[in-house]
C-alpha positions as CSV (number, residue, x, y, z in Angstrom):
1,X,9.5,-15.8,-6.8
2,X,10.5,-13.2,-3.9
3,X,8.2,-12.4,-1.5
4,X,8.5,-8.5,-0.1
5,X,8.6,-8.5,3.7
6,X,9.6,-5.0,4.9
7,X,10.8,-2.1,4.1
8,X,13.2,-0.1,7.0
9,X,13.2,3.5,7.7
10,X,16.1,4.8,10.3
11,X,15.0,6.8,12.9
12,X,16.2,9.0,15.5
13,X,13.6,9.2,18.2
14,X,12.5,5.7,18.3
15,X,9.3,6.5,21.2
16,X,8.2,9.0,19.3
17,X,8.2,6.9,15.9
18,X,6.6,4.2,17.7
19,X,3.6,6.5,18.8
20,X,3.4,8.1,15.6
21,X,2.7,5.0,13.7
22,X,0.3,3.3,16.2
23,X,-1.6,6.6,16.1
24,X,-1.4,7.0,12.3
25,X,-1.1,3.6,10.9
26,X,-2.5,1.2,13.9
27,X,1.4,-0.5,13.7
28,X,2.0,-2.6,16.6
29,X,4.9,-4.2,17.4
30,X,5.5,-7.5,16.1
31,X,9.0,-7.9,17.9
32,X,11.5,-6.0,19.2
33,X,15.0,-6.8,18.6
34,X,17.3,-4.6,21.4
35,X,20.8,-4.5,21.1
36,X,24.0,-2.8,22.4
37,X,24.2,0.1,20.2
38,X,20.7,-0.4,18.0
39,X,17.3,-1.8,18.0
40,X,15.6,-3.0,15.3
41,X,11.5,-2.9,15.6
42,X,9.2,-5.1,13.3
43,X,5.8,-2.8,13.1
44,X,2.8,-4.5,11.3
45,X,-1.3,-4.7,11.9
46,X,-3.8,-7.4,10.8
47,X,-4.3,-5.9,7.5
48,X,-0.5,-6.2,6.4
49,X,1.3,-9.1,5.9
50,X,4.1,-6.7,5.0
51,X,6.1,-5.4,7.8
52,X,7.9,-2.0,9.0
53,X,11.1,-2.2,10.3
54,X,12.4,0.8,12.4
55,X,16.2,1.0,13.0
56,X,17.6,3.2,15.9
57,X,21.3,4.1,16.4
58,X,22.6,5.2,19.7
59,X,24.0,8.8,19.0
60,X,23.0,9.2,15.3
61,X,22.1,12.8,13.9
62,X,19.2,12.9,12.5
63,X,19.0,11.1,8.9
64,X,18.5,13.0,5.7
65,X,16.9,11.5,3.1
66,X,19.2,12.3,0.0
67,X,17.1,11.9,-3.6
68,X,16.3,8.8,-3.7
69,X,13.3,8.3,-1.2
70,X,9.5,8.7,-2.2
71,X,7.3,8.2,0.0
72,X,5.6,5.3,2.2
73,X,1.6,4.8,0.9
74,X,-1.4,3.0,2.7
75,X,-5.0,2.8,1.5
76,X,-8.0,3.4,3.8
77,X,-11.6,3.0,4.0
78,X,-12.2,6.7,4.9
79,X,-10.1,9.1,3.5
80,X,-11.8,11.9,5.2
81,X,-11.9,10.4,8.4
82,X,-7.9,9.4,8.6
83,X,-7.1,13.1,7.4
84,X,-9.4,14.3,10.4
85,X,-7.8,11.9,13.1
86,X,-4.2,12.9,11.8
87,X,-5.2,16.8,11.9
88,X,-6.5,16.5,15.9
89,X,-3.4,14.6,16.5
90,X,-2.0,17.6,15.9
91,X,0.5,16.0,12.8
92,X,-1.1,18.4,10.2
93,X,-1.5,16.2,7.1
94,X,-1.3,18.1,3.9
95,X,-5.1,18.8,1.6
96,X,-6.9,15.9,0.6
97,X,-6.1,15.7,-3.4
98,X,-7.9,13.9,-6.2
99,X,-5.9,13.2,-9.1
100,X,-7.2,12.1,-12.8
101,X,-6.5,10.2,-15.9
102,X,-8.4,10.5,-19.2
103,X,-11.2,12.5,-17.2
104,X,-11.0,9.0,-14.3
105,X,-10.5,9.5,-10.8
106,X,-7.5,7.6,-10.5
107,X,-6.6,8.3,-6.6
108,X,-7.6,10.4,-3.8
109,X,-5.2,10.9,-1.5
110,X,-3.0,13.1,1.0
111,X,0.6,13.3,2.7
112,X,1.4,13.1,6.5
113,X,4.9,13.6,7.7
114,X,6.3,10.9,10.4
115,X,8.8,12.0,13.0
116,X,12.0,12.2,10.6
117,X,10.3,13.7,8.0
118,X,9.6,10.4,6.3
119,X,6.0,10.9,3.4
120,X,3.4,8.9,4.2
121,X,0.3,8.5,1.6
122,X,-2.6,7.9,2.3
123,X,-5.2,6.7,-0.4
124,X,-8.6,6.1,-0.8
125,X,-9.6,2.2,-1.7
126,X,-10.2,2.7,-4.9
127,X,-9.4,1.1,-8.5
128,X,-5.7,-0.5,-8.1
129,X,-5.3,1.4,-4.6
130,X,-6.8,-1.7,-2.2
Protein backbone atom coordinates (compact mmCIF):
# COMPACT_ATOMS: atom_id res chain seq x y z
CA UNK A 1 0.00 0.00 0.00
CA UNK A 2 1.46 3.62 -0.83
CA UNK A 3 1.31 6.10 1.66
CA UNK A 4 0.74 9.91 0.07
CA UNK A 5 3.33 12.28 1.61
CA UNK A 6 3.25 15.56 -0.37
CA UNK A 7 2.22 17.16 -3.05
CA UNK A 8 4.79 20.09 -4.64
CA UNK A 9 3.68 23.33 -6.04
CA UNK A 10 6.70 25.57 -7.83
CA UNK A 11 6.86 28.87 -6.87
CA UNK A 12 8.44 32.00 -7.76
CA UNK A 13 8.56 34.27 -4.72
CA UNK A 14 9.40 31.75 -2.13
CA UNK A 15 9.01 34.62 1.11
CA UNK A 16 5.98 35.53 -0.03
CA UNK A 17 4.62 31.84 -0.41
CA UNK A 18 6.00 31.07 2.81
CA UNK A 19 3.91 33.99 4.56
CA UNK A 20 0.94 33.21 2.56
CA UNK A 21 0.61 29.68 3.83
CA UNK A 22 1.51 30.29 7.51
CA UNK A 23 -1.17 33.07 7.37
CA UNK A 24 -3.71 31.02 5.46
CA UNK A 25 -3.00 27.49 6.27
CA UNK A 26 -0.84 27.73 9.75
CA UNK A 27 2.08 25.72 7.49
CA UNK A 28 5.32 25.73 9.21
CA UNK A 29 8.33 24.63 8.05
CA UNK A 30 9.21 21.21 8.62
CA UNK A 31 12.78 21.54 6.84
CA UNK A 32 14.33 23.44 4.52
CA UNK A 33 16.43 21.99 1.92
CA UNK A 34 18.74 25.07 0.31
CA UNK A 35 20.71 24.42 -2.61
CA UNK A 36 22.80 26.13 -5.39
CA UNK A 37 20.27 26.99 -7.76
CA UNK A 38 16.78 25.71 -5.74
CA UNK A 39 15.31 25.13 -2.48
CA UNK A 40 13.01 22.79 -1.66
CA UNK A 41 10.65 23.58 1.64
CA UNK A 42 8.61 20.79 3.44
CA UNK A 43 5.42 22.95 4.93
CA UNK A 44 3.08 20.94 7.28
CA UNK A 45 1.04 21.70 10.79
CA UNK A 46 -0.08 19.30 13.65
CA UNK A 47 -3.16 18.48 11.90
CA UNK A 48 -1.47 17.10 8.67
CA UNK A 49 0.59 14.24 8.45
CA UNK A 50 0.65 15.13 4.71
CA UNK A 51 3.17 17.61 3.71
CA UNK A 52 3.67 20.65 1.19
CA UNK A 53 6.59 20.96 -0.63
CA UNK A 54 7.51 24.32 -2.17
CA UNK A 55 10.13 24.33 -5.00
CA UNK A 56 12.05 27.66 -5.94
CA UNK A 57 14.26 28.10 -8.98
CA UNK A 58 16.75 30.79 -9.20
CA UNK A 59 15.68 32.97 -12.28
CA UNK A 60 12.40 31.05 -13.23
CA UNK A 61 9.42 33.10 -14.85
CA UNK A 62 6.62 32.80 -13.20
CA UNK A 63 4.89 29.12 -13.71
CA UNK A 64 1.66 28.67 -15.57
CA UNK A 65 -0.46 26.17 -14.68
CA UNK A 66 -1.40 24.54 -18.11
CA UNK A 67 -4.92 22.26 -17.82
CA UNK A 68 -4.16 19.95 -15.72
CA UNK A 69 -4.16 21.49 -12.09
CA UNK A 70 -7.28 21.71 -9.74
CA UNK A 71 -7.05 23.01 -6.94
CA UNK A 72 -5.35 22.40 -3.24
CA UNK A 73 -8.48 21.76 -0.47
CA UNK A 74 -8.37 21.95 3.36
CA UNK A 75 -11.28 21.55 5.77
CA UNK A 76 -11.87 23.88 8.79
CA UNK A 77 -13.83 24.20 11.83
CA UNK A 78 -15.15 27.68 10.93
CA UNK A 79 -15.77 28.29 7.55
CA UNK A 80 -16.90 31.83 8.27
CA UNK A 81 -14.16 32.68 10.38
CA UNK A 82 -11.19 31.43 7.85
CA UNK A 83 -13.07 33.46 4.99
CA UNK A 84 -12.96 36.55 7.42
CA UNK A 85 -9.14 36.15 8.46
CA UNK A 86 -8.32 35.60 4.64
CA UNK A 87 -10.44 38.83 3.53
CA UNK A 88 -8.49 41.33 6.41
CA UNK A 89 -5.38 39.72 5.16
CA UNK A 90 -6.15 41.45 2.40
CA UNK A 91 -6.02 37.97 -0.07
CA UNK A 92 -9.74 38.38 -1.10
CA UNK A 93 -11.11 34.87 -0.98
CA UNK A 94 -13.90 34.23 -3.40
CA UNK A 95 -18.10 33.96 -1.73
CA UNK A 96 -18.69 31.33 0.64
CA UNK A 97 -20.72 28.55 -1.52
CA UNK A 98 -22.96 25.69 -0.44
CA UNK A 99 -23.32 23.04 -2.87
CA UNK A 100 -26.08 20.12 -2.86
CA UNK A 101 -26.90 16.61 -3.81
CA UNK A 102 -30.40 15.08 -3.82
CA UNK A 103 -31.64 18.22 -1.71
CA UNK A 104 -28.15 17.31 0.98
CA UNK A 105 -25.76 19.81 1.78
CA UNK A 106 -22.84 18.09 0.53
CA UNK A 107 -19.99 21.00 1.10
CA UNK A 108 -19.67 24.47 1.99
CA UNK A 109 -16.83 25.90 0.83
CA UNK A 110 -14.78 28.81 -0.88
CA UNK A 111 -11.54 29.55 -3.04
CA UNK A 112 -8.41 31.64 -2.03
CA UNK A 113 -5.71 32.31 -4.49
CA UNK A 114 -1.87 31.69 -3.13
CA UNK A 115 0.95 33.84 -4.55
CA UNK A 116 1.20 31.99 -8.06
CA UNK A 117 -2.20 31.83 -8.57
CA UNK A 118 -2.39 28.32 -7.19
CA UNK A 119 -6.70 27.36 -5.77
CA UNK A 120 -6.95 26.77 -2.49
CA UNK A 121 -10.43 25.25 -0.99
CA UNK A 122 -11.48 25.63 1.80
CA UNK A 123 -14.34 23.42 3.36
CA UNK A 124 -16.47 23.18 6.05
CA UNK A 125 -15.99 19.71 8.30
CA UNK A 126 -18.70 18.25 7.26
CA UNK A 127 -19.97 14.63 5.86
CA UNK A 128 -16.65 13.13 3.96
CA UNK A 129 -14.89 16.69 4.18
CA UNK A 130 -12.95 15.97 7.78
Amino acid sequence: MAKMIHTMVRVYDLDKSLSFYKQALDLDIAERLDFDCFSLVYLRNEENDMELELTWNEGAEPYTHGTGYGHIAVAVDELEKEHEKLTQLGYEPAEIKEFFRDGQLLAKFFFVLDPDGYKIEFLQRHGRYQ
